[in-house]
C-alpha positions in Angstrom: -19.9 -70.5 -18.7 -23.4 -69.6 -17.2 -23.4 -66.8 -14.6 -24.3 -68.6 -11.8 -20.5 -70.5 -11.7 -18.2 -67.2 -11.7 -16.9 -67.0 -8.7 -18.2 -64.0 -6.7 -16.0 -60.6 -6.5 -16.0 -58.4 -3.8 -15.9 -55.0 -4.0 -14.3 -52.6 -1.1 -15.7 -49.6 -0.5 -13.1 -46.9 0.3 -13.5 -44.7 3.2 -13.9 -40.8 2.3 -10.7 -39.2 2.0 -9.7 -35.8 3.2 -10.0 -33.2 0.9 -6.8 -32.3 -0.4 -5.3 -28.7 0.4 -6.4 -26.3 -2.2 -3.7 -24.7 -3.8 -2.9 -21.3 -3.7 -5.5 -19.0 -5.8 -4.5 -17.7 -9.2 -3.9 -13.7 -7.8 -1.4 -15.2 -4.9 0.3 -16.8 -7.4 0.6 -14.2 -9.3 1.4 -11.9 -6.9 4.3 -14.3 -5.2 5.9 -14.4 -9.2 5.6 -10.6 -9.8 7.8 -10.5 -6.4 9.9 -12.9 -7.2 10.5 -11.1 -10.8 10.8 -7.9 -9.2 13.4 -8.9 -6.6 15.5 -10.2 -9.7 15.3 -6.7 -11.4 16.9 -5.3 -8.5 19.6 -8.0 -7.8 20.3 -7.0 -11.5 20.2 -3.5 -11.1 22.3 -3.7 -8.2 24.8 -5.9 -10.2 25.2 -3.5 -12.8 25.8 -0.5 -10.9 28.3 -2.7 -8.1 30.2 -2.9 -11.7 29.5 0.1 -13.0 28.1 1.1 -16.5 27.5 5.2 -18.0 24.2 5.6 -16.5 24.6 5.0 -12.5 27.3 3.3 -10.0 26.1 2.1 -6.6 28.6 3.2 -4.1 28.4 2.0 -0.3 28.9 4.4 1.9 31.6 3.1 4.7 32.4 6.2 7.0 29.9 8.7 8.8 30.9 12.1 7.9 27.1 12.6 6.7 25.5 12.0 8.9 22.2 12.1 9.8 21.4 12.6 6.3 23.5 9.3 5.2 24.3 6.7 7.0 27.2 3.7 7.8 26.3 0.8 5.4 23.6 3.1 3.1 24.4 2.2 -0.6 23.9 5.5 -2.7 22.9 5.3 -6.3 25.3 8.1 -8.0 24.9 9.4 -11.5 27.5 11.4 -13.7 27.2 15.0 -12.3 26.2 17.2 -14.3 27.9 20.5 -16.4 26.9 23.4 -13.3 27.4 21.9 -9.4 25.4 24.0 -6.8 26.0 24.4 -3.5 23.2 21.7 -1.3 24.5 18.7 -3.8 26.2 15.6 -2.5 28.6 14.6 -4.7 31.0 11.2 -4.7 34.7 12.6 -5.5 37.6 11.0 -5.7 40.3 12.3 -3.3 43.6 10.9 -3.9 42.9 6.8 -4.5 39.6 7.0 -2.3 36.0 7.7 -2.7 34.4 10.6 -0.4 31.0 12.0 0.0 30.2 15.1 0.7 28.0 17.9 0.6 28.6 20.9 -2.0 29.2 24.3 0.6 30.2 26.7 -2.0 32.0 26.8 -5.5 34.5 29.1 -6.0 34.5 31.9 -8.9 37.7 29.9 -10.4 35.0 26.4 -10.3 36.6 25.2 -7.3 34.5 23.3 -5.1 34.1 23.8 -1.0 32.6 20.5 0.4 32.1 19.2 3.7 30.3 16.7 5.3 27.0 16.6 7.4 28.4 16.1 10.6 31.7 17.7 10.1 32.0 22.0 12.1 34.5 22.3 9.3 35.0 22.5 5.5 37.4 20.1 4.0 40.9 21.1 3.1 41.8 18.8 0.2 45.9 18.3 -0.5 44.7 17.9 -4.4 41.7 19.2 -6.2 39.1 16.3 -6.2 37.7 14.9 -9.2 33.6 14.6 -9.0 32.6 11.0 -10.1 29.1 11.7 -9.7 26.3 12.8 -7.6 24.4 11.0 -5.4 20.4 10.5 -6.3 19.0 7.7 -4.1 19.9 6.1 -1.2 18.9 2.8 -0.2 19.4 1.6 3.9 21.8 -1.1 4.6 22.2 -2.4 1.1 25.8 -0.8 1.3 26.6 -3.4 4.1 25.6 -6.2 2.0 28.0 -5.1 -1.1 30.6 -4.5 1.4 30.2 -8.1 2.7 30.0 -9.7 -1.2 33.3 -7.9 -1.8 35.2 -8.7 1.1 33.5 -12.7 0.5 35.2 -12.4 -3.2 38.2 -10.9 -2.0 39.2 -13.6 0.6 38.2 -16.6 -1.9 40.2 -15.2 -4.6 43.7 -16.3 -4.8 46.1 -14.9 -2.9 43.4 -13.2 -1.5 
C-alpha cells in the first residue's frame, strides 16, 4: 500500500480542561487523621469507664447539689479514694442503692465522714454510713448528658425494657 491511498485521519484537538481540585496537603491530612484517632481514644476511654474497670469510673452527674462547682449533665471521672480523706474532697458515695456527690466538710475522730454539697446551707444527715466509691478527679461539661441519653436509648430497646 503506498502512502498516498490511506485514507486520511483526523485528529481532534481537545479543549483545555479545568484543573482538577488539588487535594488536601499532606499536614491537613494528617492533622484531620490524628483528630479522627484521638476522638476514638476518648470514645474508648469513655467506654471503659461508663463500664467501669480498677483504675477510673465515669459517673454523670444528674442532680445539682454542687453546684457552681459541678454541674447537671457534667460527667466526672472518679478514681478509688485513697487510704486518708480530707476535708475540701469530693467524693462519689454510695448512699443506700444511689450514687451522691459531695464535698468532704469534716471527718470525724471515729473516721466518720461530714459531707455536703456546694449549694446545700446544711450538712447531710445520712440514715446509714456511706460507702466512698471514689473521688472525683476531672470533670468534663455535658458529657454526663450524653451517657445519660446512651443509657436510657439501651434501656428502652432492651426487652422488656
Amino acid at each position: 500500500m503506498d502512502a498516498r491511498t490511506l485514507p486520511a485521519v483526523r485528529y481532534r484537538t481537545l479543549a483545555p480542561s479545568r484543573p482538577a481540585t488539588p487535594a488536601p496537603g499532606p499536614l491537613l491530612g494528617r492533622l484531620v487523621d490524628l483528630l479522627l484517632w484521638l476522638l476514638l481514644a476518648f470514645m474508648i476511654f469513655v467506654a471503659a469507664g461508663t463500664f467501669g474497670n480498677r483504675w477510673y469510673r465515669i459517673v454523670a452527674l444528674e442532680g445539682g447539689s454542687m453546684s457552681p462547682t459541678l454541674q447537671y449533665g457534667d460527667a466526672l471521672i472518679v478514681t478509688p479514694p485513697p487510704t486518708a480523706l480530707e476535708p475540701g474532697m469530693i467524693v462519689v458515695m454510695r448512699v443506700g442503692g444511689a450514687l451522691v456527690t459531695h464535698r468532704i466538710v469534716a471527718v470525724l475522730p471515729d473516721g466518720e465522714l461530714v459531707t455536703r454539697g456546694d449549694a446545700n446551707r446544711a450538712v447531710d444527715r445520712w440514715p446509714s454510713r456511706p460507702s466512698v466509691v471514689g473521688i472525683c478527679r476531672l470533670r468534663i461539661p455535658y458529657l454526663g448528658g450524653l451517657i445519660n441519653g446512651g443509657h436510657e436509648a439501651l434501656t428502652a430497646l432492651a426487652p422488656g425494657g
